[in-house]
Wavefront OBJ file of the C-alpha trace (Angstrom):
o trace
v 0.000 0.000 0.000
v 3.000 2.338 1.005
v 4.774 1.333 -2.559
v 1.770 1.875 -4.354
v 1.437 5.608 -2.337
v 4.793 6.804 -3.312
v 4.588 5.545 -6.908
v 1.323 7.821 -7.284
v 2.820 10.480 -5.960
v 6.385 10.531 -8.583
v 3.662 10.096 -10.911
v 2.056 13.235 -9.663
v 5.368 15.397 -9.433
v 6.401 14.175 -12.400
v 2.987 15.326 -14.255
v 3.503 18.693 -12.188
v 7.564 18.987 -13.481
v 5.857 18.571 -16.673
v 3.375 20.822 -16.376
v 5.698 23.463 -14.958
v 7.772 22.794 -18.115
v 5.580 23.469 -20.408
v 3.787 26.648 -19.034
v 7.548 28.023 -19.233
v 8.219 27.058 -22.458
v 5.007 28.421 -23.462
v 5.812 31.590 -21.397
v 9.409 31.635 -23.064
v 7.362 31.140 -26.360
v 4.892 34.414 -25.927
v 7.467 36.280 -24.574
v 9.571 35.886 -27.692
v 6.454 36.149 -30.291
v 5.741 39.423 -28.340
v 9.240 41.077 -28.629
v 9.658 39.889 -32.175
v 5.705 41.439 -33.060
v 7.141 44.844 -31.245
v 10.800 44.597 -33.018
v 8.239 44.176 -36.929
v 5.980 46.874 -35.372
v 9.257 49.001 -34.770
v 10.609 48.657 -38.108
v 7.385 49.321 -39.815
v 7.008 52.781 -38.077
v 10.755 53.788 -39.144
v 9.825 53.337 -42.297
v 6.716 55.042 -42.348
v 7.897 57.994 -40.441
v 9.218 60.087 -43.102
v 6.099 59.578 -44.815
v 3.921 60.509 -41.480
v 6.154 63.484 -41.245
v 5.404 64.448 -44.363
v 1.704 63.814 -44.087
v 1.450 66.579 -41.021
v 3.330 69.128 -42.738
v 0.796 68.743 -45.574
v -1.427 69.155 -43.303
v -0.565 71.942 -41.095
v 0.107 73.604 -44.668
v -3.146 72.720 -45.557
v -4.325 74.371 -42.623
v -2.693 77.246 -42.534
v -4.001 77.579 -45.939
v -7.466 77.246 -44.968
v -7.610 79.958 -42.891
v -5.957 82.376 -44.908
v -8.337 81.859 -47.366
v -11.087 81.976 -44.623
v -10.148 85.230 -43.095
v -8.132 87.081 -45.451
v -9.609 85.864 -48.829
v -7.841 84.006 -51.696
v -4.793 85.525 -53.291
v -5.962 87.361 -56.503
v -3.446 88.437 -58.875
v -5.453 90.865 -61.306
v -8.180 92.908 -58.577
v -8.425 93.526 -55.418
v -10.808 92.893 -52.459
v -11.368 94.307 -49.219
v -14.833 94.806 -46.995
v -15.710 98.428 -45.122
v -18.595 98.585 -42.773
v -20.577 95.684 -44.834
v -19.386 96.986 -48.323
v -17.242 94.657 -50.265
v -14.726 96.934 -52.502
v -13.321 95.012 -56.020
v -10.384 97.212 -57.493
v -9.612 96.224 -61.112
v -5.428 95.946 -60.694
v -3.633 95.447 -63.534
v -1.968 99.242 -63.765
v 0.468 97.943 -66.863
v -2.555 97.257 -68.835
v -5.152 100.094 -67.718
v -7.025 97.161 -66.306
v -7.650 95.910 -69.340
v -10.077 93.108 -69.319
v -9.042 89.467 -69.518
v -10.437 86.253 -68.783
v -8.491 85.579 -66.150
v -9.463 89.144 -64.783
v -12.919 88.434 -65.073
v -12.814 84.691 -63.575
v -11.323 86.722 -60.413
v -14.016 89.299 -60.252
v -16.692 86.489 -60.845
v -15.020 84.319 -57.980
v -15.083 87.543 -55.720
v -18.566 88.870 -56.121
v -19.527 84.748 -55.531
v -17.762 85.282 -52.061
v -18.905 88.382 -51.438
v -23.190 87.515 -52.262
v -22.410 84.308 -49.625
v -20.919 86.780 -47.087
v -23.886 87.862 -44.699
v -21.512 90.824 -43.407
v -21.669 92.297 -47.118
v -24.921 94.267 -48.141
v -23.271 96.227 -50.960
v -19.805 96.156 -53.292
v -18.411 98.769 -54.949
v -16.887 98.157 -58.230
v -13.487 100.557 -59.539
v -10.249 100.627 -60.736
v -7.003 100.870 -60.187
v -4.578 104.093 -60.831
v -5.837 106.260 -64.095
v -8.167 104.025 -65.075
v -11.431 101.823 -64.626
v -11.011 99.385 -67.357
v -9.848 100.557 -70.713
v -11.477 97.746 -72.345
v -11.373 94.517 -73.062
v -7.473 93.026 -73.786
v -7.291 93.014 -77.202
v -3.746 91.071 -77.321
v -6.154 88.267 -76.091
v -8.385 88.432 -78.301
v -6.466 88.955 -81.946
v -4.776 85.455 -82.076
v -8.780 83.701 -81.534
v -11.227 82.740 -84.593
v -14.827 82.667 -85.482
v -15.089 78.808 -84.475
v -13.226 79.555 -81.242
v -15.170 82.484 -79.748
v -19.000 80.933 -81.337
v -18.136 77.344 -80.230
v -16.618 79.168 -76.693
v -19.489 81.087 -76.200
v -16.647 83.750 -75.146
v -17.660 86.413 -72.834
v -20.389 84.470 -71.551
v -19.704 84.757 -68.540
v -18.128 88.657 -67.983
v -21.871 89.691 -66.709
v -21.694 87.687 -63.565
v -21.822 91.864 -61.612
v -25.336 92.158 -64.257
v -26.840 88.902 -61.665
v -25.561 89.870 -58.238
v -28.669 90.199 -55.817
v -26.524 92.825 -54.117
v -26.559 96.159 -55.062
v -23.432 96.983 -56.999
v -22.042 100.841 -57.363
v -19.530 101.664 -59.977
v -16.855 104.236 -59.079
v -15.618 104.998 -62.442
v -12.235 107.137 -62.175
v -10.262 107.923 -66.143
v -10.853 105.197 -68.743
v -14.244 102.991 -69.171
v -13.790 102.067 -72.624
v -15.224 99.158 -74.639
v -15.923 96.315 -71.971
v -15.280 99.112 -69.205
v -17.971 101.309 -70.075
v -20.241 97.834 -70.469
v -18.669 96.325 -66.748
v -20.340 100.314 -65.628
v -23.366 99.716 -67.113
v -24.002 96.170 -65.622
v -23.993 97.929 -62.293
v -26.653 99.311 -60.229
v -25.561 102.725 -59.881
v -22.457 105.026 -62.180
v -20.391 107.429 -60.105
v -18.067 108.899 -61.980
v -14.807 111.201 -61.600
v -14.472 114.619 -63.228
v -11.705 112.714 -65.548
v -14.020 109.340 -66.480
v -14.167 108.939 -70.398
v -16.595 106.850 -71.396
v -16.824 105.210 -75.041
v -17.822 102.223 -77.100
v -14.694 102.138 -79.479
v -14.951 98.527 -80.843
v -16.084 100.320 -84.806
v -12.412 101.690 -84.747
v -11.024 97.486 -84.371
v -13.520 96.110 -87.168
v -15.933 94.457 -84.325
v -19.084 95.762 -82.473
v -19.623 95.389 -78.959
v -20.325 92.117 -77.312
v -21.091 92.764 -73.398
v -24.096 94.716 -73.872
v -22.687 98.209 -75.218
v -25.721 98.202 -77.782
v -27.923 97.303 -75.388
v -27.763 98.779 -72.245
v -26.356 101.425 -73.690
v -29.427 102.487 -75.467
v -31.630 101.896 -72.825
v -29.457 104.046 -71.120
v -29.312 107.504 -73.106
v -31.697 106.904 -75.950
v -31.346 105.295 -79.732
v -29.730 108.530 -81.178
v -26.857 108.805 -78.520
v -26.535 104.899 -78.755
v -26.228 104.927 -82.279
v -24.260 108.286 -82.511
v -21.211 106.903 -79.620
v -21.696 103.192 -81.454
v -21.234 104.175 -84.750
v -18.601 106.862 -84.358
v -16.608 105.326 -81.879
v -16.082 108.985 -80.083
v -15.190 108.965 -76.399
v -17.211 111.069 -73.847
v -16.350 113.135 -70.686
v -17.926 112.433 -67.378
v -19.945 115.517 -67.905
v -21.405 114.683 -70.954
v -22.261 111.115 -69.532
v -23.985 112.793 -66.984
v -26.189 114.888 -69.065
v -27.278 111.833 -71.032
v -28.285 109.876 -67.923
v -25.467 107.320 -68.150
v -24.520 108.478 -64.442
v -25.598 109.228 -61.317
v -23.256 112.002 -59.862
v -19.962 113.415 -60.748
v -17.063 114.496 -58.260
v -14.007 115.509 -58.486
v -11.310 112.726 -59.086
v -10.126 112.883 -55.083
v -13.183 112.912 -53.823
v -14.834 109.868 -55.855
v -14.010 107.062 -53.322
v -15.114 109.276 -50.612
v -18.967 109.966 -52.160
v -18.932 106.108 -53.470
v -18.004 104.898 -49.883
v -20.779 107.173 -48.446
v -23.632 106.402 -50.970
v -22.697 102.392 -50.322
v -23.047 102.939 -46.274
v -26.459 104.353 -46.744
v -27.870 101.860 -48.375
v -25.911 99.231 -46.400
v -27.929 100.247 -43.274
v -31.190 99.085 -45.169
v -33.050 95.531 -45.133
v -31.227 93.710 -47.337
v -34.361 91.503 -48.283
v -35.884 94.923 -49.059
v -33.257 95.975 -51.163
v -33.209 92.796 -53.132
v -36.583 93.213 -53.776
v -36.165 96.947 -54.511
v -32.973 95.966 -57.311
v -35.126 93.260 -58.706
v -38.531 96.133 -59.312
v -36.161 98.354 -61.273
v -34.010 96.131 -63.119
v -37.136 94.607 -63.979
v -38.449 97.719 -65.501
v -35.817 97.344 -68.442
v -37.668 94.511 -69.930
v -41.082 94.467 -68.903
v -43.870 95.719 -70.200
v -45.496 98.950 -68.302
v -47.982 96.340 -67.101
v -45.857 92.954 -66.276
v -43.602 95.977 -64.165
v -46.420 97.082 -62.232
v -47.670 93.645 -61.576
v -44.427 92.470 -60.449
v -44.121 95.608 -58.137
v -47.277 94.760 -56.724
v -46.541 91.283 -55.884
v -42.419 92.312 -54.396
v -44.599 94.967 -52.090
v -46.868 92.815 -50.533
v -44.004 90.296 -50.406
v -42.537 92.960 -48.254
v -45.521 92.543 -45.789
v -44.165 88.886 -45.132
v -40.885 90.494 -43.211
v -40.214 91.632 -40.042
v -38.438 94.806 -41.290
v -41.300 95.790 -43.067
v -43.168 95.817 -39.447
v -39.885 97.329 -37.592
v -39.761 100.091 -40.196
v -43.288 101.333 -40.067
v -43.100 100.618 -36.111
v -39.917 102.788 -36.237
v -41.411 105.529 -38.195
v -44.414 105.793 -36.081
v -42.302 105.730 -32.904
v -39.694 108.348 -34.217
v -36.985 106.629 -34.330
v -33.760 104.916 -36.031
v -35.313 101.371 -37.452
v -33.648 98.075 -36.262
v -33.326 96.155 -39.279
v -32.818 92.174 -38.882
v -32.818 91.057 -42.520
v -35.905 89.050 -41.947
l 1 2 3 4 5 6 7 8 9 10 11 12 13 14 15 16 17 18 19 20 21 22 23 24 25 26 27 28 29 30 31 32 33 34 35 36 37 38 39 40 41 42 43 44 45 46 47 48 49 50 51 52 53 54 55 56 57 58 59 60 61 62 63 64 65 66 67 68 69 70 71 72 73 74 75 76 77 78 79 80 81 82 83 84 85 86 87 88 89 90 91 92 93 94 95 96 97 98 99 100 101 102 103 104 105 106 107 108 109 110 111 112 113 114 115 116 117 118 119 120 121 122 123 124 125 126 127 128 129 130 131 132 133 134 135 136 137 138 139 140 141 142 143 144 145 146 147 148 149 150 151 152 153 154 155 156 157 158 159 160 161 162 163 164 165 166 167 168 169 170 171 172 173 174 175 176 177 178 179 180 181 182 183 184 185 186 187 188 189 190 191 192 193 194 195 196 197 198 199 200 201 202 203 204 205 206 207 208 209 210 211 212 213 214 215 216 217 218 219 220 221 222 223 224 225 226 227 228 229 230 231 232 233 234 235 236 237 238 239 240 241 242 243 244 245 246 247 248 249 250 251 252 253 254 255 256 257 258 259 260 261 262 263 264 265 266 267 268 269 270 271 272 273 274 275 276 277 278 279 280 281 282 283 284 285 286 287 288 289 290 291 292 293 294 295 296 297 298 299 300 301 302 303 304 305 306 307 308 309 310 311 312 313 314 315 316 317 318 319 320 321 322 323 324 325 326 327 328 329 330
């Protein structure tokens, strides 16, 4: 019985050695997979690290990028943009050229005015140009190397009236030249102020073409058929005087002073409703292609729109109460 007793129990130890064995061997095992995993998870990152390095200064450049573009505005190379107690200001700027309009010009000035309509802090822009001149007219080194098929098939200028859609009101400060496709950028605003030293024309008889941003048309609607046809046909320049007399501008100041009058004229009607002013642009421009009926019935309708908003209420309120009206765009 004894005998039998201490054979069980070297069986037991033995089992237990065994055991004890094989839990190191599987310890020994683990530990080695594990260091070997972490030695391969090692290697792995010191080979991606230049790339992750890489990847962050994208990133951060990225970044950085973004909110440039955020709060200072993309980097234009032909105008120039700034905002002024809710007026956004576009300066045609390429002083080599007379501002001279080019596509690439124009693609700028489209992408600006797209910011600017999107921009709740701007209720008005004001449109001018650089140094001695608005826009002397279109760039015509652009435009002699280009062909019938080219400009038909291109639908070129199509899209250099982007300021003719803006919901915004748009003011012109015209200081020297407006020539050609400057006098027609003018006309596609809202309202023409003009420098003592503006010259306005339609010179495109004097180059074998006619215009083709709306010099025949607006321009007649303007200041009449005969003194359409007469600047058209002749290809004479005007003075800012002159323009004035025909109804082609608003006001006329002298040439230091014309930023100063803009800038006050664009305040006013930046402390309006802007929903009201929409509606207000819409009624007039409106006017140029309706009939005297369709524009009354379309007034109509845009005034008792007007009855929807809460500025309409505030206003009256305001007026009835003597005071300044708190306008909340709604």
């Amino acid at each position: 019985m004894a005998a039998a007793l201490l054979r069980l129990r070297s069986v037991n130890l033995a089992t237990r050695g065994e055991e004890c064995l094989c839990t190191r061997t599987d310890l020994f095992s683990e530990s080695h997979i594990y260091h070997k995993l972490i030695f391969r998870l090692f290697q792995l990152y010191k080979q991606l690290l230049p790339f992750l390095v890489q990847l962050t200064v994208q990133y951060t450049t990225l970044k950085v990028l973004f909110w440039t573009i955020a709060f200072v505005g993309p980097a234009y190379e032909n105008i120039q943009v700034s905002r002024e107690d809710g007026v956004g200001i576009i300066t045609l700027y390429r002083p080599k050229a007379l501002n001279a309009l080019c596509d690439k010009l124009m693609s700028e000035m489209t992408h600006a005015i797209d910011d600017f309509e999107s921009d709740k802090n701007v209720r008005v822009m004001v449109l001018t140009g650089h140094g001695k001149a608005f826009a002397a007219g279109a760039d015509i080194k652009e435009m002699v190397p280009r062909n019938f098929q080219e400009v038909y098939q291109g639908n070129f200028l199509s899209f250099w009236d982007r300021v003719a859609h803006t919901q915004k009101p748009v003011i012109a400060a015209v200081n020297g030249f407006a020539l050609g496709g400057g006098c027609e950028l003018a006309m596609m605003c809202d309202i023409i102020y003009a420098s003592d030293n503006a010259i306005f024309g339609q010179p495109e008889i004097n180059l074998g073409t006619i215009p083709g941003a709306g010099g025949t048309q607006r321009l007649t609607r303007a200041i009449g058929k005969s003194n359409a046809m007469e600047l058209v046909l002749s290809g004479d320049r005007i003075t800012a005087d002159e323009a004035k007399q025909m109804n082609l501008v608003s006001k006329v100041f002298p040439s230091e002073q014309l930023m100063e009058e803009t800038m006050k004229l664009a305040r006013r009607i930046a402390s309006k409703s802007l929903p009201i002013l929409q509606m207000a642009k819409e009624a007039v421009n409106k006017s140029q292609e309706l009939s005297l009926t369709e524009g009354l019935h379309l007034e109509k309708r845009l005034f008792h729109s007007s009855f929807a908003t809460y500025d309409r209420k505030e206003g009256m309120t305001a007026f009835q109460e003597k005071r300044k009206p708190s306008f909340k765009d709604e």
